[in-house]
N, CA and C atoms as an extended XYZ file, in Angstrom:
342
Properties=species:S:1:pos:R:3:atomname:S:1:resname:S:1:resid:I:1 pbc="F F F"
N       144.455       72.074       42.690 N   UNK     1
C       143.596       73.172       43.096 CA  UNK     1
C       142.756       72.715       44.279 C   UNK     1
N       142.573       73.320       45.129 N   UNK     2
C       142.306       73.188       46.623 CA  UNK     2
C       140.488       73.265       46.605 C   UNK     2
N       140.374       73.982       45.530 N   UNK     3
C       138.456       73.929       45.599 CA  UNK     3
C       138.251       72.767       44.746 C   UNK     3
N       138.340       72.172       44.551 N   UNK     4
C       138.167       70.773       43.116 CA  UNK     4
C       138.499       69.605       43.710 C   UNK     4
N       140.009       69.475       44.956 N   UNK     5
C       139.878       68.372       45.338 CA  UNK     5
C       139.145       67.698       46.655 C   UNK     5
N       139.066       66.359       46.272 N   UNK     6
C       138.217       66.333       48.052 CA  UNK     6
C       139.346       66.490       49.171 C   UNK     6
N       138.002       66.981       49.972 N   UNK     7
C       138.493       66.661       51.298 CA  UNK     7
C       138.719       65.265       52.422 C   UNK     7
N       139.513       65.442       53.430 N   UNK     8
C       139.631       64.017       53.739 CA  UNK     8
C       138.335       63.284       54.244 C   UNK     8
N       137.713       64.128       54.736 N   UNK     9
C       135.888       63.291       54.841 CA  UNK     9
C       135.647       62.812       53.659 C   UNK     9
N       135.356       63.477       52.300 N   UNK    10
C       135.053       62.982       51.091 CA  UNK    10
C       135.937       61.651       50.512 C   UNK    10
N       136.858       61.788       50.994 N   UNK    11
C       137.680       60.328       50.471 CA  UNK    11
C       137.559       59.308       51.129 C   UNK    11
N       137.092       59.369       52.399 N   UNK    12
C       136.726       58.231       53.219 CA  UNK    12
C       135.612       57.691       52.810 C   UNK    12
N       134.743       58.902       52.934 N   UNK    13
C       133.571       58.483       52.505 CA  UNK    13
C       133.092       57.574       50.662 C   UNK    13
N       133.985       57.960       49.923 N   UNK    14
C       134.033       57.531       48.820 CA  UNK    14
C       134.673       56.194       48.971 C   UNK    14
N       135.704       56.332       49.475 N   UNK    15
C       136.163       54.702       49.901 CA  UNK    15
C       135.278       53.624       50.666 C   UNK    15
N       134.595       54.106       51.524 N   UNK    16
C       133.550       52.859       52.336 CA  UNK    16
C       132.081       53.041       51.178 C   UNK    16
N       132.036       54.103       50.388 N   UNK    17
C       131.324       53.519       49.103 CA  UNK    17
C       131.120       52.179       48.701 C   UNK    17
N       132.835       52.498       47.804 N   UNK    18
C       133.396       51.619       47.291 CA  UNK    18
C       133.791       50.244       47.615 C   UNK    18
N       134.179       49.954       48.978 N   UNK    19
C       133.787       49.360       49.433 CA  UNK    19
C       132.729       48.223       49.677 C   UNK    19
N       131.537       49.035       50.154 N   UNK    20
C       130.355       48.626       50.209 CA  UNK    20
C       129.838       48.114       48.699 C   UNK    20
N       129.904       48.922       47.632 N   UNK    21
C       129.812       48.599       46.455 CA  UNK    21
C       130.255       47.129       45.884 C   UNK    21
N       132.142       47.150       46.163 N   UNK    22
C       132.447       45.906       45.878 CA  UNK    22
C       132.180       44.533       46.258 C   UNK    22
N       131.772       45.115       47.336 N   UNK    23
C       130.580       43.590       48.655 CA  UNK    23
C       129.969       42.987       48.187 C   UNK    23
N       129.280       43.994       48.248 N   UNK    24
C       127.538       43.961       47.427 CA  UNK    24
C       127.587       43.074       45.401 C   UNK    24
N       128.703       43.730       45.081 N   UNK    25
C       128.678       42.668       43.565 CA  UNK    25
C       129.538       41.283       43.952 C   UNK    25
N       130.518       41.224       44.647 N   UNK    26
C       131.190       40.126       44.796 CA  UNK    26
C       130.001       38.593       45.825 C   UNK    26
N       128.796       39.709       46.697 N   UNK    27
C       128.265       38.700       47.165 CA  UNK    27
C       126.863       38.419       45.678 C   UNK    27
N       126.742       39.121       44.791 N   UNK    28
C       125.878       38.774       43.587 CA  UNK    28
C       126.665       37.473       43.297 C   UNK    28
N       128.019       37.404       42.879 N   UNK    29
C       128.717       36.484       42.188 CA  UNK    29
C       128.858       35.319       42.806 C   UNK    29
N       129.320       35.410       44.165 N   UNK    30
C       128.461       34.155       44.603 CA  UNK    30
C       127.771       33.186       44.982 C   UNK    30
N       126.427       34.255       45.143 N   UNK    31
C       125.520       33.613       45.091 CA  UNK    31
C       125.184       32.795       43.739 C   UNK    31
N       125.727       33.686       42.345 N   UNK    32
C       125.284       33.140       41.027 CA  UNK    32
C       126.265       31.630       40.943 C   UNK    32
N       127.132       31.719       41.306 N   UNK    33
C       128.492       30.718       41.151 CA  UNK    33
C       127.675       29.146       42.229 C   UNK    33
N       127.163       29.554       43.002 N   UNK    34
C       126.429       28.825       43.867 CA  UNK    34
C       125.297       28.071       43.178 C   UNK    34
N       124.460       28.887       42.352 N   UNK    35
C       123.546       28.182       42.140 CA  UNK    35
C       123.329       27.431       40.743 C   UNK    35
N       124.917       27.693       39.720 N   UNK    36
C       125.406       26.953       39.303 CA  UNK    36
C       126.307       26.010       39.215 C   UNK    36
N       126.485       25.796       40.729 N   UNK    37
C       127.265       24.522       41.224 CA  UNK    37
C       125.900       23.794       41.348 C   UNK    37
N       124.876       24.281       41.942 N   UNK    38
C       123.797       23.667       42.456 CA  UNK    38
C       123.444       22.850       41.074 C   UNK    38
N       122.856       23.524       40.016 N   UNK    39
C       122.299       22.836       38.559 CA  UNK    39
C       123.500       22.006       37.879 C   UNK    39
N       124.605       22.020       38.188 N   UNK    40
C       125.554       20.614       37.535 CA  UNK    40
C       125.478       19.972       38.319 C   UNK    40
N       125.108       19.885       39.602 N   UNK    41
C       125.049       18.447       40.685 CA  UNK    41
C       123.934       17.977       40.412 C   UNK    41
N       123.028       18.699       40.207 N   UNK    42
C       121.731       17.628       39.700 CA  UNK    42
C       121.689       17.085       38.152 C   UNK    42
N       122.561       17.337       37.515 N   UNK    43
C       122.642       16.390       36.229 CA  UNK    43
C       123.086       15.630       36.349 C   UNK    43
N       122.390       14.380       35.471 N   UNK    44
C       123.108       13.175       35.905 CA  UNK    44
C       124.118       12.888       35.302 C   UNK    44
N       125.089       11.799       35.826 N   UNK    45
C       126.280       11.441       35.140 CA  UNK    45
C       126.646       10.962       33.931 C   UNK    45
N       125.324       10.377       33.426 N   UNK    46
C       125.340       10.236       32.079 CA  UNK    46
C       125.334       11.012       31.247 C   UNK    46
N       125.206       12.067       31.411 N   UNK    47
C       124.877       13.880       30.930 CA  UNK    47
C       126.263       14.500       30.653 C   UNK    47
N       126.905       13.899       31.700 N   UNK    48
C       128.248       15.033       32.404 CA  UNK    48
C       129.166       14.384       31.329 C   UNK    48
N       129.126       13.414       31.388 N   UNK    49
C       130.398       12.538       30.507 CA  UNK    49
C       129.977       12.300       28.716 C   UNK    49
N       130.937       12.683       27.390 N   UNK    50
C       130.573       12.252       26.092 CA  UNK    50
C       131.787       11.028       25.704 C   UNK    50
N       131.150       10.100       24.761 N   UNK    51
C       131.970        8.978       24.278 CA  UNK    51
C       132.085        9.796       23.198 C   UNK    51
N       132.918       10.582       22.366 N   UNK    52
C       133.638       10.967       21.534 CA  UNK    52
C       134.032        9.946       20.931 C   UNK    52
N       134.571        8.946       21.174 N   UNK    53
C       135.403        8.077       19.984 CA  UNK    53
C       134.422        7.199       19.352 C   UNK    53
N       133.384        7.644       19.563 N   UNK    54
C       131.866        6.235       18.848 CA  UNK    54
C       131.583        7.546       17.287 C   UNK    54
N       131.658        7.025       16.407 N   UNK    55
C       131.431        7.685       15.271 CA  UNK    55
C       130.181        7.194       15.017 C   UNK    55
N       129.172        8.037       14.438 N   UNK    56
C       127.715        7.614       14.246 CA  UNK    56
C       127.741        7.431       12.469 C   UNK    56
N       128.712        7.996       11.990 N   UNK    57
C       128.672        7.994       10.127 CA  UNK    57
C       127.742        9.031        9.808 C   UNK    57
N       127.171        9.692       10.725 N   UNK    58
C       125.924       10.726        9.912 CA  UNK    58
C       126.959       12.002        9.258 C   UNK    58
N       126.452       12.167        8.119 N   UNK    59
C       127.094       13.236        7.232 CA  UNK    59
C       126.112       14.832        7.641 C   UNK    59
N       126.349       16.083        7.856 N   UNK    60
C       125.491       16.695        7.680 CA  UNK    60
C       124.936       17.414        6.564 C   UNK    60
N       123.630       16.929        6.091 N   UNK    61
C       123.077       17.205        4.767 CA  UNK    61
C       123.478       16.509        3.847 C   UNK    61
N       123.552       15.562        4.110 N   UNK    62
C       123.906       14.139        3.237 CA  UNK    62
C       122.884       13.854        2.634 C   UNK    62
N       122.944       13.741        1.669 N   UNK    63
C       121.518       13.563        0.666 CA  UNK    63
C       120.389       13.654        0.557 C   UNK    63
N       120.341       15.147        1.085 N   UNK    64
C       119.420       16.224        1.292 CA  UNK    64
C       119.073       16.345        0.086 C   UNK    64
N       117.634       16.772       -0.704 N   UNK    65
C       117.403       17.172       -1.770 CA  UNK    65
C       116.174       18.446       -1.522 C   UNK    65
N       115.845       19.217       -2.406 N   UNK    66
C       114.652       20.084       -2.391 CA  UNK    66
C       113.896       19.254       -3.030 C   UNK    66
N       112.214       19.569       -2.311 N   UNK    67
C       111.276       18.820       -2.893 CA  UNK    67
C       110.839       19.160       -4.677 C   UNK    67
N       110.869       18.484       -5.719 N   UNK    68
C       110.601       18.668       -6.890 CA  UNK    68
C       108.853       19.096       -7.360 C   UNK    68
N       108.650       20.090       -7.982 N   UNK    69
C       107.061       20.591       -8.229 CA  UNK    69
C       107.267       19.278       -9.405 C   UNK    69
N       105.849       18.970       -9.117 N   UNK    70
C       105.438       18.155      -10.263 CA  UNK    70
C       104.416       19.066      -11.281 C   UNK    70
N       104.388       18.185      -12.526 N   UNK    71
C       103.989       19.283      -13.593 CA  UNK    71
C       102.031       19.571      -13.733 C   UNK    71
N       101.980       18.501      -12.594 N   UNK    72
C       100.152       19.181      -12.313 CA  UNK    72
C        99.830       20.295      -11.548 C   UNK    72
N       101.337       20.330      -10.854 N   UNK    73
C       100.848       21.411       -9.853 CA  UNK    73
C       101.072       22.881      -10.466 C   UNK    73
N       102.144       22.726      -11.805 N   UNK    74
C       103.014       24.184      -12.370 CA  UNK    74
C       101.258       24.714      -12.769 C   UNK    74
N       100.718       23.733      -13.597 N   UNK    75
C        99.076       23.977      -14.253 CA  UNK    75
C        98.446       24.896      -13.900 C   UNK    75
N        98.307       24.405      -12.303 N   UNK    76
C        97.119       24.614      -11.529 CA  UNK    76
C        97.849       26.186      -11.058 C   UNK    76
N        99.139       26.822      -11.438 N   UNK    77
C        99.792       28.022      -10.803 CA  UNK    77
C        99.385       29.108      -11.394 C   UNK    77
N        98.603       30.360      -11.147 N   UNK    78
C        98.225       31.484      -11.623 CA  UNK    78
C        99.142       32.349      -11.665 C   UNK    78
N        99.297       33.329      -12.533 N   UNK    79
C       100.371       34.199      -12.395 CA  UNK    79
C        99.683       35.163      -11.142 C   UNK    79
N       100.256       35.952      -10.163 N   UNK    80
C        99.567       36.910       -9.580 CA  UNK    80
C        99.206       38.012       -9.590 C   UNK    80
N       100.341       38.781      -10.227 N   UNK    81
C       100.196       39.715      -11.230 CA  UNK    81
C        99.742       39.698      -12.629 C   UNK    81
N        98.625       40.292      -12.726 N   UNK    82
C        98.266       40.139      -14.685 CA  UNK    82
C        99.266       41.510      -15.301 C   UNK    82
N        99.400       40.900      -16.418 N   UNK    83
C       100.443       42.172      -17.134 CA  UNK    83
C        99.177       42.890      -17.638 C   UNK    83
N        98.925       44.161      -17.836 N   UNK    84
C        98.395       44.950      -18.673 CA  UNK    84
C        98.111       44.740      -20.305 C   UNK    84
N        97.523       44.739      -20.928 N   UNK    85
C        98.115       45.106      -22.614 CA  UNK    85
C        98.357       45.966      -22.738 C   UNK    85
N        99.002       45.585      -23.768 N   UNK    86
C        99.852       47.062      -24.568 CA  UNK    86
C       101.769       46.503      -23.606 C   UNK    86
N       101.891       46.115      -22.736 N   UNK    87
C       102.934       46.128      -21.932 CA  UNK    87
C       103.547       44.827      -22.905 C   UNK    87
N       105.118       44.956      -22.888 N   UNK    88
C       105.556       43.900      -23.307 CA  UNK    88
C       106.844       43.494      -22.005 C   UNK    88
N       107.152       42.213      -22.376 N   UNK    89
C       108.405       41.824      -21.513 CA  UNK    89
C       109.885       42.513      -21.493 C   UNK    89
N       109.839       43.447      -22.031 N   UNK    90
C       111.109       44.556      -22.256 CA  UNK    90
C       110.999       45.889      -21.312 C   UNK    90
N       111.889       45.953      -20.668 N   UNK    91
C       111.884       47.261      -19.479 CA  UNK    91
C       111.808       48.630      -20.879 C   UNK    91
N       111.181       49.386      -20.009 N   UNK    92
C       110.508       50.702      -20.799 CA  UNK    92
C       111.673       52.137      -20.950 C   UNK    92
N       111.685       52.407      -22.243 N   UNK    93
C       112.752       53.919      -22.209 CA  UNK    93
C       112.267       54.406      -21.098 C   UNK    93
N       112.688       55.399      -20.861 N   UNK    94
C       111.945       56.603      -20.528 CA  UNK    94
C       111.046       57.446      -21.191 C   UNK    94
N       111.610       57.540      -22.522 N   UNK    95
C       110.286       57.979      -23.353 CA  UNK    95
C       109.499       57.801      -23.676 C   UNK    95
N       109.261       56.056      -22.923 N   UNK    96
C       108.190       55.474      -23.676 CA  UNK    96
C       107.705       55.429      -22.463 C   UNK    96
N       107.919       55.868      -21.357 N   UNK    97
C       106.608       56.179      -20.210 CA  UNK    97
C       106.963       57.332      -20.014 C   UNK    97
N       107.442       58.264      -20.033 N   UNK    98
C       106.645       59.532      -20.714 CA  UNK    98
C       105.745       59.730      -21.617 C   UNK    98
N       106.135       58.957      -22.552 N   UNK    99
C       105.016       59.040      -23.450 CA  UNK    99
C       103.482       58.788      -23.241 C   UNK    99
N       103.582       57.717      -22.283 N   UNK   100
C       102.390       56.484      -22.167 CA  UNK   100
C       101.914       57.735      -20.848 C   UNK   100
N       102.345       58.132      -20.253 N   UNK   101
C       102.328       59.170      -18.818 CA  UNK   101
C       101.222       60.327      -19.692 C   UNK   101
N       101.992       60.548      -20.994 N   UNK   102
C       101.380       62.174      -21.321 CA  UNK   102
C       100.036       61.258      -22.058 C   UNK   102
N        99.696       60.198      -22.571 N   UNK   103
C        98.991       59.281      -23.358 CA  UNK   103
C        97.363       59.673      -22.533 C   UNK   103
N        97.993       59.197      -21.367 N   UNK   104
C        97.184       58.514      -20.212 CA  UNK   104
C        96.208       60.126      -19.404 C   UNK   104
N        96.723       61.244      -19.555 N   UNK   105
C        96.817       62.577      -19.016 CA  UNK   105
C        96.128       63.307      -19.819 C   UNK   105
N        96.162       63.042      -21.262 N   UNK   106
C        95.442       63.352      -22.207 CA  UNK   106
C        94.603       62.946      -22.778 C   UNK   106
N        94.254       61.606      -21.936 N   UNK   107
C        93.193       60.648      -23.263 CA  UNK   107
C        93.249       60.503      -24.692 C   UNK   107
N        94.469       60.147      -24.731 N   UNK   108
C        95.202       60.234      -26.271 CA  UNK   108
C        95.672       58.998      -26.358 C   UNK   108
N        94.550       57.302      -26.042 N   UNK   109
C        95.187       56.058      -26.251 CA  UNK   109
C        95.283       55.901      -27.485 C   UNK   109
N        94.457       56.853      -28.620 N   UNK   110
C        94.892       55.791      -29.872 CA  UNK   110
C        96.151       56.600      -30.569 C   UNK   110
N        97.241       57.182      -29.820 N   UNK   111
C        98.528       57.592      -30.336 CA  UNK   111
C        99.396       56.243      -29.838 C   UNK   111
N       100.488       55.451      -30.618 N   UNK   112
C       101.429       54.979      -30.421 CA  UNK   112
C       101.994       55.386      -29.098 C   UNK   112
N       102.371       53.894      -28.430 N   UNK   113
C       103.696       54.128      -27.342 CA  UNK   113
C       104.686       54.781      -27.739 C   UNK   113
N       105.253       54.367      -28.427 N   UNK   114
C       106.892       54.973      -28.879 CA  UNK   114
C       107.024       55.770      -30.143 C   UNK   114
């Protein structure tokens, strides 16, 4: 279709874009390529080169341990949370906090939890 495509000005012009475009990133690259030639010439040679065949024997996490609590310190440990009374170490029906819900709503503590 003759209205949609360019014309031959428009394709030129899109081409010396493009062009210009590809310049412009290829001279980014090397300048970057440059100034990492620059930072490996200043390392020294002792840097540049590894002795691989020298084994040091280090294991990693070789007899690593976690530090052990000692039993003065468990003593001195507060719980942070206080439990309530009346609460026991058993997760709650549902009916039994409903219950404790309608307990609490009514001022009706001296009825049984459950």
């Amino acid at each position: 279709d003759r209205d949609y495509a360019y014309s031959e000005e428009e394709k030129e012009e899109r081409e010396r874009h493009r062009g210009k475009y590809k310049n412009y990133i290829d001279s980014l690259r090397t300048e970057r390529l440059a100034k990492l030639q620059e930072r490996t010439e200043r390392v020294p040679s002792e840097l540049k080169t590894f002795d691989t065949d020298v084994d040091l024997g280090i294991k990693p996490a070789c007899g690593l341990k976690p530090p052990k609590v000692k039993q003065g310190k468990k003593k001195n440990l507060e719980p942070i949370v206080k439990v309530p009374e009346g609460l026991t170490d058993k997760v709650m029906t549902s009916v039994e906090l409903a219950t404790r819900q309608f307990n609490k709503e009514t001022n009706c503590s001296n009825l049984p939890a459950s």
